[in-house]
Structures are given as C-alpha cells and as structure tokens.
C-alpha positions in Angstrom: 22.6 -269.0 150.6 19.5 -267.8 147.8 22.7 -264.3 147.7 25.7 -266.5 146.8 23.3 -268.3 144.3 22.6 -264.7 143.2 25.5 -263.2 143.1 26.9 -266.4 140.9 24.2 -265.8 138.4 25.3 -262.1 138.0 29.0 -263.0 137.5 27.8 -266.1 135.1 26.1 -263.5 133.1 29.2 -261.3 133.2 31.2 -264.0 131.5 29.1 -264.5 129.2 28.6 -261.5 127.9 32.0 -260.7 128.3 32.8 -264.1 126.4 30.7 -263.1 123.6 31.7 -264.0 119.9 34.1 -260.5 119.0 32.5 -260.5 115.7 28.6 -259.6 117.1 31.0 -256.3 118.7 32.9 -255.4 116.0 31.5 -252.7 113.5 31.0 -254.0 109.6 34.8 -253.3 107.9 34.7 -250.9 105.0 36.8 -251.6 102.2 38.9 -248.2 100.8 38.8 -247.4 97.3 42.6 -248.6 95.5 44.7 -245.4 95.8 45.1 -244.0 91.6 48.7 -243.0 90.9 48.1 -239.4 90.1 49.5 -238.7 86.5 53.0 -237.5 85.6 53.1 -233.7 85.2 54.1 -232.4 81.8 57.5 -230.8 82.0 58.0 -226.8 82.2 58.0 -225.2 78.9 61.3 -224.3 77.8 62.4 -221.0 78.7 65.5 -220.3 76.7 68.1 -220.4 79.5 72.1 -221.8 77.8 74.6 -222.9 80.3 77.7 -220.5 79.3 81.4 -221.8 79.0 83.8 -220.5 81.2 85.8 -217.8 79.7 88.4 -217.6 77.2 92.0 -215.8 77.8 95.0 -215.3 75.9 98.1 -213.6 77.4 99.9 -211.6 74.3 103.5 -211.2 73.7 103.7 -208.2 75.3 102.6 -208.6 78.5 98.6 -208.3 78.0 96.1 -210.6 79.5 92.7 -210.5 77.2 89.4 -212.1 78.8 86.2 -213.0 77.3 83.0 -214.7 78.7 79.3 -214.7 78.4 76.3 -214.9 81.4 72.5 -214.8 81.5 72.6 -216.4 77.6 69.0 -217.6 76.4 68.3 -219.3 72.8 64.3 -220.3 72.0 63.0 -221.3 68.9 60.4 -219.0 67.2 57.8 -219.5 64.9 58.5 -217.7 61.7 56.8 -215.2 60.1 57.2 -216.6 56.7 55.6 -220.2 58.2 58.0 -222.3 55.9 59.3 -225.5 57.2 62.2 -224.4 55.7 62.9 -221.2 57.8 64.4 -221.0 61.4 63.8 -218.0 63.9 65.4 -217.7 67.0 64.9 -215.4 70.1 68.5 -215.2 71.8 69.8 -212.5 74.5 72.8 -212.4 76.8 75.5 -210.4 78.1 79.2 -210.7 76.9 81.9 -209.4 79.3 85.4 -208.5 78.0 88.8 -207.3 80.4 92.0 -206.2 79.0 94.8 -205.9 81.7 98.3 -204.8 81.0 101.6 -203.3 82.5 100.6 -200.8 85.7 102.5 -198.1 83.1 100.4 -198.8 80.1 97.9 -196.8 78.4 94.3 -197.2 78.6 93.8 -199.9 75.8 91.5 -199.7 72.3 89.7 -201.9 70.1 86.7 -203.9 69.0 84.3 -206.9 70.7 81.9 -208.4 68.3 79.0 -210.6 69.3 77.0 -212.8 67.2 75.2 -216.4 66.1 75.9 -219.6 64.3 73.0 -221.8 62.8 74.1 -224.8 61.5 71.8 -226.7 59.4 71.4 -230.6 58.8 70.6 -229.6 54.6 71.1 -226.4 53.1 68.6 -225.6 49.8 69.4 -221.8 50.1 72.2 -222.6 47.8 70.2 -225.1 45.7 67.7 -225.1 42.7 65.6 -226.3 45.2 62.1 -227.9 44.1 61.8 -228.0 40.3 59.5 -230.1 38.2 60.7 -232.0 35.0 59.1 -232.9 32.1 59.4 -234.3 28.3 56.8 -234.2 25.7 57.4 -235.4 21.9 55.3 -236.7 18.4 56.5 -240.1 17.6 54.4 -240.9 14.2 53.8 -244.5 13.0 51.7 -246.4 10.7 48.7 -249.0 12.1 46.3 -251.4 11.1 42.8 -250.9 10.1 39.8 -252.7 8.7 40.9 -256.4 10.1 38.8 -258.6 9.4 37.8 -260.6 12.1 38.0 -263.9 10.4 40.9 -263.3 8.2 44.3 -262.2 9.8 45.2 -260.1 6.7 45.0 -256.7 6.8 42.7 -254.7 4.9 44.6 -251.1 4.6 46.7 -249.0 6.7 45.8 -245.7 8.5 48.3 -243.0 9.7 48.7 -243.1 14.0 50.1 -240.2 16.1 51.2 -240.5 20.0 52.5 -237.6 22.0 54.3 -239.4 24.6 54.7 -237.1 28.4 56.8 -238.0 31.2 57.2 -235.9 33.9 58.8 -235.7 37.3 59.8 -233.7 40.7 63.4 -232.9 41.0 65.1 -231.6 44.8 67.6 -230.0 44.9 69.8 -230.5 48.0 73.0 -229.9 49.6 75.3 -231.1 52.4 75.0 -229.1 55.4 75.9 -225.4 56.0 76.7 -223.1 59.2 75.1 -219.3 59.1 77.1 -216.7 60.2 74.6 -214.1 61.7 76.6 -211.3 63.6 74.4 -208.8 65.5 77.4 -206.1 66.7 81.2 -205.2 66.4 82.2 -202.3 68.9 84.8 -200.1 68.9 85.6 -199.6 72.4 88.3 -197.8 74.3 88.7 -198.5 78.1 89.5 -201.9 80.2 86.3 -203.3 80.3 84.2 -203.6 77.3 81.1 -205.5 77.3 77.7 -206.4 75.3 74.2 -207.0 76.0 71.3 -208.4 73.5 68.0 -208.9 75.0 65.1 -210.1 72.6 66.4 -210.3 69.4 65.5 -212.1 66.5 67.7 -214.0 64.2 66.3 -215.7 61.2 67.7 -217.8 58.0 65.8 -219.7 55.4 66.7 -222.9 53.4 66.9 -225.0 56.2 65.9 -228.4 56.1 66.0 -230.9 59.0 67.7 -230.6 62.2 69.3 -227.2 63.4 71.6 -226.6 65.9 72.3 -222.6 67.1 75.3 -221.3 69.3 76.7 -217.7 70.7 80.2 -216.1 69.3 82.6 -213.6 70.7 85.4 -212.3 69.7 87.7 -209.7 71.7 90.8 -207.8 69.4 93.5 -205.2 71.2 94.3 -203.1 69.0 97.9 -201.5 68.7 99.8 -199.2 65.8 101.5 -202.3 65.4 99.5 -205.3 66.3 96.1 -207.0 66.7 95.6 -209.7 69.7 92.0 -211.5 69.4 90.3 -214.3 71.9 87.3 -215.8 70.8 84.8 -217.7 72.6 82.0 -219.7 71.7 79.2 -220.6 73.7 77.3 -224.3 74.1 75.7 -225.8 71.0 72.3 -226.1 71.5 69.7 -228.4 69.2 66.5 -227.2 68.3 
C-alpha cells in the first residue's frame, strides 16, 4: 500500500510539472528591428546607344533596287570646350550600310553615300545681334528758383539749372528656331555595297539657346550618264 501511495505522488508531481504555466518554459521573445526599404538605385548613366529605323529603299525606273540603313548608332552630349550655355557638342558614331542591286546583266554600279547630323535648336542667336546694351544720354537746360525766402513765396532771383538725363537698357536679340546641317562624309564609291563608319566624332554649333534635339542622315545616289536615283534615311530624333 505505502508503493501505490508512492507511486501516485510521483505521477501527481509529473502532472504538475507537466501542467506548469507555458509562459515560466517559454524563452523571453525578442522583438526584430522594422525591416528599412533599401533606397532606389540611381539609374545607369547614359551611354549614347540610338535605336535605328529600319531601312529605306526605292526601286528606280529601270529596274534598280537602292537600300539604305544604319546599326550600332550612338549620340551623347559633350561638354564644350568653349563652356557657353549657348554652344552644343555632341559625341555620335555609327555604321551606315548601303546595297545597290540591279539586272543579273548589269554593270557594276557607281556613285556617292553621304553621312551626316542635324541639330535643331529651340532659339537660334547665331543669326542674331545677340546681347547688346542700349542707352540715351542728353542736356536738357532750364531755369530755377533761388534765394526763396522762407516766409515770403516770392522769389528772389533766378539761377541757370542743367540735367543730363541717362536711360539705359539690355536688348536680346533672338530668333525662331533653326536646324544645323553638319555633314561629316560624301563617298564616291563604285561597287554594290557601299558603306560608312564614324566612331567618336565630335560635332559642335554655337548660338543655341534652349532645348536641342540631334538626329543621323543618309543619303544613297546611283549614278548613271543619264540619271541620278537617291534614297535618304534619317535616323530617330533624340532630345538632349
């Protein structure tokens, strides 16, 4: 009997234990810190890259096909040497393919692809007088008062008075908008595939005020004793 009584105890102090409050068990909960929202990143630096148009072709009277396209173009603004605000460089490269396709009995064809840029400007004050200053100056002599006496209001004499009046001002001259022409080659080629490549080059105009806005040119011309067939193809406007 004393055993069972025993063996109760032991099983009574199981429980309890067992039965204990969960929150004497549990380890103290740490709070985590807010999670921060890491900041936006800063977007790439331009690098110049142009999305081309797709080609240009013309089929000629007598039975030519002309084709003219552009790949691998790339426009970035440059600071210019001259640090006006009025100035614009450029950095520009590319590659301009041509084709010229004929009859099977034809010769091999001749004749010229030219490359270059357009800059078109918001105000032109190349063709201006620009920023002038203006001015008058004069002598306007007159007579005034002098020796009043306080308590009288009649005058006591008259004295001899000189003013040099000066008015001055800033004058801007400005005009409507104007697109530069800037070629960089014209090749005389003779074969069926004539093409062009710039890489690096510079291209600068001054008098530009405001917004500018640059695109690519090309223009392909067959040349026969007796005729002139030309495609021309301009690439994407881009704003800088």
């Amino acid at each position: 009997m004393p055993s069972r009584c025993v063996a109760v105890l032991a099983v009574c102090v199981v429980a309890g234990v067992m039965t204990a409050p969960a929150g004497r068990a549990e380890p103290h909960l740490v709070q985590e810190p807010p999670v921060v929202p890491a900041a936006d990143a800063p977007p790439p630096p331009d690098d110049g890259r142009v999305m081309s148009p797709p080609p240009q072709m013309v089929d000629t009277p007598d039975g030519w096909t002309l084709t003219l396209a552009a790949r691998d173009e790339t426009q970035r603004a440059n600071a210019p040497l001259t640090t006006a605000l009025s100035s614009r460089e450029y950095v520009v490269g590319g590659i301009f393919d041509g084709t010229v396709r004929g009859p099977d009995y034809s010769d091999e064809p001749n004749g010229t692809i030219e490359v270059g840029y357009q800059i078109g400007c918001g105000v032109d004050m190349s063709t201006s007088n620009g920023v002038t200053l203006t001015g008058t100056a004069g002598v306007s002599p007159s007579l005034g008062f002098a020796g009043v006496d306080i308590p009288s209001p009649l005058p006591e004499g008259f004295v001899p008075v000189v003013t040099t009046p000066v008015t001055g001002g800033i004058a801007i001259g400005l005009k409507p908008g104007i697109i530069n022409i800037v070629p960089v080659t014209k090749k005389d080629f003779r074969g069926w595939d004539p093409w062009v490549m710039i890489s690096n080059f510079h291209v600068k105009i001054d008098g530009c005020v405001g917004q500018s806005f640059i695109r690519s040119y090309a223009f392909l011309t067959r040349s026969t004793p007796v005729s002139d067939a030309i495609v021309a193809w301009y690439g994407e406007t881009k704003v800088v």
